[in-house]
One Martini backbone bead per residue (centre of mass of N, CA, C, O) as a GRO file, in nm:
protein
  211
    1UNK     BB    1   0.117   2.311   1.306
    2UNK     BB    2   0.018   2.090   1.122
    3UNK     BB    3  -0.224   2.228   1.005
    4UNK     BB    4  -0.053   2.483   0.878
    5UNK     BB    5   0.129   2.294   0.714
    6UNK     BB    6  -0.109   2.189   0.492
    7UNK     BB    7  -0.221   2.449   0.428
    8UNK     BB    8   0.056   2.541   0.307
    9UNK     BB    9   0.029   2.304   0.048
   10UNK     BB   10  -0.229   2.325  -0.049
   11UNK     BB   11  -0.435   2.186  -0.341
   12UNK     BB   12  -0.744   2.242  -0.521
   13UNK     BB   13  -0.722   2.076  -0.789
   14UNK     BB   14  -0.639   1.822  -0.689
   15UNK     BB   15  -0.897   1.779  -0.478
   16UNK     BB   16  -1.085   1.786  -0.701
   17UNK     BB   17  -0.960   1.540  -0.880
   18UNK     BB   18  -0.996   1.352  -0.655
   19UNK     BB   19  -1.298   1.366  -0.591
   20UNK     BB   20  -1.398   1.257  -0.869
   21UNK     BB   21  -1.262   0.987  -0.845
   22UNK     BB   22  -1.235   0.991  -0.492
   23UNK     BB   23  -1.487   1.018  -0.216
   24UNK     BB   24  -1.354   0.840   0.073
   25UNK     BB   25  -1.313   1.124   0.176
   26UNK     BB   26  -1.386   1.395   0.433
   27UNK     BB   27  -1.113   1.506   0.355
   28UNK     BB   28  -0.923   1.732   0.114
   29UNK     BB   29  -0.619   1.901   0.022
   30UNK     BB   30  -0.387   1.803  -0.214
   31UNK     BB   31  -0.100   1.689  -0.091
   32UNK     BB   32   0.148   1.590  -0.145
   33UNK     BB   33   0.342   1.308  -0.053
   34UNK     BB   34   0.620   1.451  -0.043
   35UNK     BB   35   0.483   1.702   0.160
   36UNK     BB   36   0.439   1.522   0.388
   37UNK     BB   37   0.741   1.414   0.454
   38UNK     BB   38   0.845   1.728   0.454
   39UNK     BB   39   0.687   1.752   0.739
   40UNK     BB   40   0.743   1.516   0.929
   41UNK     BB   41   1.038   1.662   0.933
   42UNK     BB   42   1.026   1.914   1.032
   43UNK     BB   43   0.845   1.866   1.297
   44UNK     BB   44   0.870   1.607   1.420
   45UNK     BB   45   0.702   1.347   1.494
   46UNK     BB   46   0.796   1.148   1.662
   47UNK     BB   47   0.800   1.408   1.868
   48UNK     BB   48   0.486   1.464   1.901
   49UNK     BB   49   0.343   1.222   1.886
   50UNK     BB   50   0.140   0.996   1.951
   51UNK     BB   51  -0.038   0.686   1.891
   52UNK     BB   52  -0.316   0.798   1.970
   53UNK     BB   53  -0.300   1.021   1.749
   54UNK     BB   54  -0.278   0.844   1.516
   55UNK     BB   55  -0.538   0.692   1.533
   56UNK     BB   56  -0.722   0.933   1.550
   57UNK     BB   57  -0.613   1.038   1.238
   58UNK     BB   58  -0.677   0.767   1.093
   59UNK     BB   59  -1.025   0.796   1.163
   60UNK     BB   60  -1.104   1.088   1.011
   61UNK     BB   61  -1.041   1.101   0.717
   62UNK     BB   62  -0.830   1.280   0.674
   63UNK     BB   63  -0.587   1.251   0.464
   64UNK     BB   64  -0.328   1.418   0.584
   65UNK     BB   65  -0.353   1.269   0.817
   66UNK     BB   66  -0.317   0.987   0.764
   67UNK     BB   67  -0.061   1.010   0.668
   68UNK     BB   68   0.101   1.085   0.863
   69UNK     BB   69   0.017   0.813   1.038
   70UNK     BB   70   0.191   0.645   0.865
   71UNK     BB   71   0.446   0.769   0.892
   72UNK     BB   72   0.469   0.793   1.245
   73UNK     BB   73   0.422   0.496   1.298
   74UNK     BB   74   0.702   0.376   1.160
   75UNK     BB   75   0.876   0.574   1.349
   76UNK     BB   76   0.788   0.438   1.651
   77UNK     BB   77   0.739   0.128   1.596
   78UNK     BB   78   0.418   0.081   1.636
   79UNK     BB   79   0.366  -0.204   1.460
   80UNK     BB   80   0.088  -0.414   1.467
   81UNK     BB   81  -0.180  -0.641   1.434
   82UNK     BB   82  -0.401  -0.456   1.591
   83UNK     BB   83  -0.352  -0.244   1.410
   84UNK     BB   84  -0.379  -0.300   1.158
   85UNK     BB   85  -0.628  -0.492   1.134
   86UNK     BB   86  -0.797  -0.191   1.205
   87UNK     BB   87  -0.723   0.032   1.010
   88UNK     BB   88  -0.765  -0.139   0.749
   89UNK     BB   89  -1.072  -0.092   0.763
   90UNK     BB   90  -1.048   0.245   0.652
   91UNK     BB   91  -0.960   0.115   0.345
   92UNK     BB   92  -1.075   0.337   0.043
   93UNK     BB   93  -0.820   0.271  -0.119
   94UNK     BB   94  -0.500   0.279  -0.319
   95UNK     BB   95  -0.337   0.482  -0.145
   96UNK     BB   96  -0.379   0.331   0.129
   97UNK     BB   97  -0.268   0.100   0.064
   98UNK     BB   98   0.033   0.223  -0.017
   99UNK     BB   99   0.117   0.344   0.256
  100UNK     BB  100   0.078   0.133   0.454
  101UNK     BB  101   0.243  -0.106   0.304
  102UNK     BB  102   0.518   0.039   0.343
  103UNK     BB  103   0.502   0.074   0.667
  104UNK     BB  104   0.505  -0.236   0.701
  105UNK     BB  105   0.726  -0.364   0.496
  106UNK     BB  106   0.959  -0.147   0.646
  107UNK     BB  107   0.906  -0.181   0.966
  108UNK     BB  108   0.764  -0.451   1.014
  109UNK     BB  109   0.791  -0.753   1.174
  110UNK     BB  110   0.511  -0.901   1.137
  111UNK     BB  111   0.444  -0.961   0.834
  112UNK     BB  112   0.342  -1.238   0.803
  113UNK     BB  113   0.124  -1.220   1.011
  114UNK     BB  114  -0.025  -0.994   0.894
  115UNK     BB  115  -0.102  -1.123   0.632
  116UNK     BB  116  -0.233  -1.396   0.710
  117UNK     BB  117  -0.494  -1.212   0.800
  118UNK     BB  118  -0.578  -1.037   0.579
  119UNK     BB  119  -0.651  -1.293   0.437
  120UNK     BB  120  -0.845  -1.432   0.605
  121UNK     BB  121  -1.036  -1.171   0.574
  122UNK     BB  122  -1.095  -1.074   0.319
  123UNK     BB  123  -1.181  -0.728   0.322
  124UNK     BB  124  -1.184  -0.537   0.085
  125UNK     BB  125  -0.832  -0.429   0.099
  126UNK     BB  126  -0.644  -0.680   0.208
  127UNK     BB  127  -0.529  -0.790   0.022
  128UNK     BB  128  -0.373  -0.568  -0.146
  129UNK     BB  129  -0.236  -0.517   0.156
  130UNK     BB  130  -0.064  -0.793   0.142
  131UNK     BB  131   0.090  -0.774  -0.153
  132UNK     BB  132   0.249  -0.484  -0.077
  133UNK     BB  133   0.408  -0.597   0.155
  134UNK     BB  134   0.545  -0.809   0.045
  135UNK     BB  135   0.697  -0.611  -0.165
  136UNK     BB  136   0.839  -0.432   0.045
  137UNK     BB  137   0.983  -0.647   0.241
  138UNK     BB  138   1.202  -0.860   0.055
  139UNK     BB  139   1.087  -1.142   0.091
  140UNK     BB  140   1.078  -1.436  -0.065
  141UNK     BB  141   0.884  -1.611   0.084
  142UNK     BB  142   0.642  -1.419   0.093
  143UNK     BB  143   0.596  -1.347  -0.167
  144UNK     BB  144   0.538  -1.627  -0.258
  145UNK     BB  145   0.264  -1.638  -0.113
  146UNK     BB  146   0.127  -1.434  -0.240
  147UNK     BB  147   0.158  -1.510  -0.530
  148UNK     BB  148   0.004  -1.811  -0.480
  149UNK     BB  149  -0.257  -1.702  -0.409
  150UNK     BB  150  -0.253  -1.497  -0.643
  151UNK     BB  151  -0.356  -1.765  -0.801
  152UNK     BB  152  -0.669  -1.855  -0.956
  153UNK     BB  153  -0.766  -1.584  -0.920
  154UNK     BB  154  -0.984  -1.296  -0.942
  155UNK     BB  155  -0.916  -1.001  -1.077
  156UNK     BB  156  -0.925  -0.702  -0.960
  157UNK     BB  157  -0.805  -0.403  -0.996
  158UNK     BB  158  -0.647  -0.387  -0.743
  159UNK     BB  159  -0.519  -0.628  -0.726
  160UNK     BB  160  -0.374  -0.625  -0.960
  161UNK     BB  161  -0.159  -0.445  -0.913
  162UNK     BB  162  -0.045  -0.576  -0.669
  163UNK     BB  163   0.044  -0.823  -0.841
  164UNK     BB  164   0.237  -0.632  -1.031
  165UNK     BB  165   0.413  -0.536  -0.758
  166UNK     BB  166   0.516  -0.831  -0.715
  167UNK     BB  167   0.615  -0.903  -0.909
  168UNK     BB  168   0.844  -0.682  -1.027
  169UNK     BB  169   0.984  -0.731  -0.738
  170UNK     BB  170   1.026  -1.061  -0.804
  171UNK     BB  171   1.231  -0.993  -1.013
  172UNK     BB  172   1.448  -0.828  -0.884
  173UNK     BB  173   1.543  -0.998  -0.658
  174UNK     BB  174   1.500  -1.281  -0.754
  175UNK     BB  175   1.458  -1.665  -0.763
  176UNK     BB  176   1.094  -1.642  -0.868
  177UNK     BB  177   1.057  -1.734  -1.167
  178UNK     BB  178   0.833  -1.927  -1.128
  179UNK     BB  179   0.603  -1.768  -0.997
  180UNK     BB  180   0.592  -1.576  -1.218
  181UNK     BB  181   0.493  -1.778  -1.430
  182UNK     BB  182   0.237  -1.852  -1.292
  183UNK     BB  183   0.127  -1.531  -1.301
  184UNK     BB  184   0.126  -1.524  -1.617
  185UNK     BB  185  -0.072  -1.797  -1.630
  186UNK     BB  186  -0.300  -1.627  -1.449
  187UNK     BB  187  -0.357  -1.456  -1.645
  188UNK     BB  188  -0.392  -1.522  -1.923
  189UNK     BB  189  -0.661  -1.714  -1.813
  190UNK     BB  190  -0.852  -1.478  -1.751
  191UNK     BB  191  -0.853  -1.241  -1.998
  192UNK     BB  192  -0.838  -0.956  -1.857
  193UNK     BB  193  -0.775  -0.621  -1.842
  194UNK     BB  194  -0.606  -0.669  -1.566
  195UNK     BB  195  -0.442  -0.866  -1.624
  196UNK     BB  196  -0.282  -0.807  -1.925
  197UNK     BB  197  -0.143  -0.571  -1.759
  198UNK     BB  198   0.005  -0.741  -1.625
  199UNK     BB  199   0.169  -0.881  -1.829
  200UNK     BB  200   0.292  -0.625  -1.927
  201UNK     BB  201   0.428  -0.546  -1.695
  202UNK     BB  202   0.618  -0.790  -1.622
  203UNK     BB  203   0.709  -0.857  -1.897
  204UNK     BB  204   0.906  -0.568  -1.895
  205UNK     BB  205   1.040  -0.610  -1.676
  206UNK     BB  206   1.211  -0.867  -1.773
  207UNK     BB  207   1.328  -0.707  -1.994
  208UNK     BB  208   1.445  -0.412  -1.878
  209UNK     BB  209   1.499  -0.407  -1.555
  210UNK     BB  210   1.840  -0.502  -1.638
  211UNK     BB  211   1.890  -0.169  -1.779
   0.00000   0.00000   0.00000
């Protein structure tokens, strides 16, 4: 029945533009995003799935599988530092970084924990979804501790995104209006392209986001 749904929305142009950019998928079918997350509420995966599936589905490299897997794991209430973890390993996109970092930041209990582990291995992509996740848990603390480990660091061009989307995420929380001057300042230093574009995010979210 998933694989029946997934195939009914699958999208092939949209699947040869992503394979153009980014060959990381075993399989793709070009489903939109949004169209996955009404797949798994029609079918109701959260009673269909069991954790073992979602492992399953999420080391297949399929990537609406993937998605999937990632959407019902948070709905089982599943998600643990051993889990995560290991998942993170098979992490090889910035698609992957953001979904991934949602389903940590809005269901998972231990997020500080998470973030903690995924920084001191930073291998591939942890770094970046240790901070994507510090934004979407909405914690203070924890965005301030990401915010401060991204000061003096060189940024990749994923690290940059994420960092962008962490600082814009506490300028609306307020209250850590210093640690964002010092990333707007470690940003500067930097005087890269990702850096710039980050200080240009950030800029905007400053001036326009309390419009």
């Amino acid at each position: 029945m998933l694989t029946q749904q997934i195939r009914r929305h699958m999208n092939g142009e949209v699947a040869n533009s992503m394979r153009n950019m980014d060959s990381s998928y075993k399989k793709n079918y070009g489903v939109a995003i949004g169209h996955i997350r009404l797949i798994c509420n029609n079918i109701d995966v959260a009673n269909v799935l069991s954790e073992a599936d979602c492992d399953e589905m999420w080391n297949s490299g399929w990537r609406e599988m993937m998605l999937v897997a990632a959407e019902t794991i948070g709905r089982l209430g599943a998600i643990d530092l051993e889990r995560i973890m290991s998942w993170s390993r098979v992490v090889a996109n910035v698609e992957l970084v953001n979904t991934l970092s949602r389903v940590v930041g809005v269901s998972a209990c231990a997020k500080a924990e998470i973030c903690d582990a995924l920084v001191a291995r930073n291998v591939g992509f942890d770094f970046s979804l240790a901070l994507n996740i510090a934004g979407w848990s909405g914690e203070a603390d924890l965005m301030r501790k990401l915010l401060m480990s991204a000061c003096g660091m060189v940024w990749t061009s994923d690290v940059g995104r994420a960092v962008s989307f962490l600082a814009r995420k506490a300028v609306r929380l307020g209250g850590l209006e210093d640690v964002v001057e010092r990333v707007l300042t470690s940003a500067a230093e930097q005087d890269s392209r990702t850096s710039l574009l980050v200080v240009e995010d950030v800029r905007t979210e400053l001036e326009y986001g309390s419009l």
